[in-house]
C-alpha positions as YAML, in Angstrom:
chain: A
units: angstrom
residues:
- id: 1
  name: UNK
  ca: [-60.19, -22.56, -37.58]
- id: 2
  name: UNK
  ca: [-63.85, -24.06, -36.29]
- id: 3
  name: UNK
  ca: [-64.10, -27.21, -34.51]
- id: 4
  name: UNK
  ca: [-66.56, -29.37, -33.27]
- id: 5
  name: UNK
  ca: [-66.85, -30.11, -29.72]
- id: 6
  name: UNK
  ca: [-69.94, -32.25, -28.00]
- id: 7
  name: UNK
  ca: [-70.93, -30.73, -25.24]
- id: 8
  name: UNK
  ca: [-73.86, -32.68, -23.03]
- id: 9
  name: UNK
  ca: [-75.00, -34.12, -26.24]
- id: 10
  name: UNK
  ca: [-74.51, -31.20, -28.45]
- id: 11
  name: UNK
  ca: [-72.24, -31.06, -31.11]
- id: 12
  name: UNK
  ca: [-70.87, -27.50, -31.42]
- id: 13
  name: UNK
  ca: [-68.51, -25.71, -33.50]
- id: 14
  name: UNK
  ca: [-66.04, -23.39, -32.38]
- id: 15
  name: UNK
  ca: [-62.88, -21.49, -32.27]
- id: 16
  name: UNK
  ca: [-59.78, -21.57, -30.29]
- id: 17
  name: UNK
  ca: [-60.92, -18.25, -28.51]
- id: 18
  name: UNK
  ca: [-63.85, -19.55, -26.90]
- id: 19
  name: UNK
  ca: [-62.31, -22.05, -24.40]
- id: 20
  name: UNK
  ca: [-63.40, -20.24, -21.21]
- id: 21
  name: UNK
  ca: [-67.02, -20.74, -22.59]
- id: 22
  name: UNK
  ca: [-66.23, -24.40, -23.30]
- id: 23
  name: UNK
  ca: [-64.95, -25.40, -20.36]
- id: 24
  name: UNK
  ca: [-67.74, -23.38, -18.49]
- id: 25
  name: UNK
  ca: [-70.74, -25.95, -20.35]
- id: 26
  name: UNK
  ca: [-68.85, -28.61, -20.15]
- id: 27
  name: UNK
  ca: [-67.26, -29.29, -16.89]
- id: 28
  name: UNK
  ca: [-68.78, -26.22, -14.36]
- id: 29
  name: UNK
  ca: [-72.31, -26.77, -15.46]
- id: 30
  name: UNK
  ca: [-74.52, -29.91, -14.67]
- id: 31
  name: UNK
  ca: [-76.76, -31.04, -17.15]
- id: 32
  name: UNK
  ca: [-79.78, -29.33, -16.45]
- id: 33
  name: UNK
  ca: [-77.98, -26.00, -15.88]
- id: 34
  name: UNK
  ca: [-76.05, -26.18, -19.37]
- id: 35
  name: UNK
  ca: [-79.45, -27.49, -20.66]
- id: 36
  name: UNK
  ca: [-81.20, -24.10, -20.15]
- id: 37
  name: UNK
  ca: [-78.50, -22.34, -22.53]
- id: 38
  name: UNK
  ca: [-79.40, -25.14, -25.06]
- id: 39
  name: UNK
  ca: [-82.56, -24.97, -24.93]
- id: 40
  name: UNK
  ca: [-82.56, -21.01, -25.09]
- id: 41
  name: UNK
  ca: [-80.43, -20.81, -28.02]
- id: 42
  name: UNK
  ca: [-82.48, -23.60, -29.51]
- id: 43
  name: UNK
  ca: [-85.78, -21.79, -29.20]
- id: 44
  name: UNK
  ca: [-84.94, -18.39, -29.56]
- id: 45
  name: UNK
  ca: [-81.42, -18.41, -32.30]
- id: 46
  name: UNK
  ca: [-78.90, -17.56, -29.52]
- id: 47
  name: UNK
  ca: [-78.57, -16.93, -26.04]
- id: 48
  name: UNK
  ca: [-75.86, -14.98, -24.49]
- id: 49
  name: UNK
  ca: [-74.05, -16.14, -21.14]
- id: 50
  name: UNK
  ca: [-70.87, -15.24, -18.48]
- id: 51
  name: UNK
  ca: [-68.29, -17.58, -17.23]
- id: 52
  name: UNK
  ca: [-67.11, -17.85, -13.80]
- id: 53
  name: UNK
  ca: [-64.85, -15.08, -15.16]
- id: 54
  name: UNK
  ca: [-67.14, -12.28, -16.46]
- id: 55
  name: UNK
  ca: [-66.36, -13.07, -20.24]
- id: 56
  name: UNK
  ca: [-69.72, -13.16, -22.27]
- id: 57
  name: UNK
  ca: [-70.09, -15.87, -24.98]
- id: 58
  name: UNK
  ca: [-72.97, -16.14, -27.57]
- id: 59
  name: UNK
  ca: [-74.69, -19.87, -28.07]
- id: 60
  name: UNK
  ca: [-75.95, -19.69, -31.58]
- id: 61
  name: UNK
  ca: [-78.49, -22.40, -33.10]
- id: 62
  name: UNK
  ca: [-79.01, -22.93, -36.69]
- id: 63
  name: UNK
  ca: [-79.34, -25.53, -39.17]
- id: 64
  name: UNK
  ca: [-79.53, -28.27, -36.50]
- id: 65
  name: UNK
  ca: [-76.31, -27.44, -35.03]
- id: 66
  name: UNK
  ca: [-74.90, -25.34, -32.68]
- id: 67
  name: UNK
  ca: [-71.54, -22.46, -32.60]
- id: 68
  name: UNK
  ca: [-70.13, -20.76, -29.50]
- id: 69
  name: UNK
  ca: [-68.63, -17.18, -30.57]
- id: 70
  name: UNK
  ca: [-67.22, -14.55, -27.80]
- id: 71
  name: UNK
  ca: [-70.06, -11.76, -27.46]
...
């Protein structure tokens, strides 16, 4: 089941999987650190990242929005 999450501005859709990478943008990131990942995905389709834990999510933009997917 995706939901929708906004994350420093971003709305992005999700599963229930991918709440490591979640919490990692949201809360263990400031703004302009999460903002590179944005802007990354944004620019280039996706962008692949760790959390403080070693699990590796995927950032994926398209059609205006973005979706967080384990990698």
């Amino acid at each position: 089941m995706e939901t929708k999450t906004t994350i420093k501005g971003h709305t992005v859709s999700h599963g229930l999987d991918v709440s490591g990478g979640l919490k990692y943008l949201m809360y263990e990131l400031d703004f302009q650190e999460a903002k590179v990942f944005f802007n990354e995905a944004h620019d280039h389709g996706s962008v692949i990242f760790e959390d403080h834990l070693d699990r590796k999510y995927k950032l994926i933009y398209h059609g205006g929005e973005y979706q967080l997917i384990r990698a």
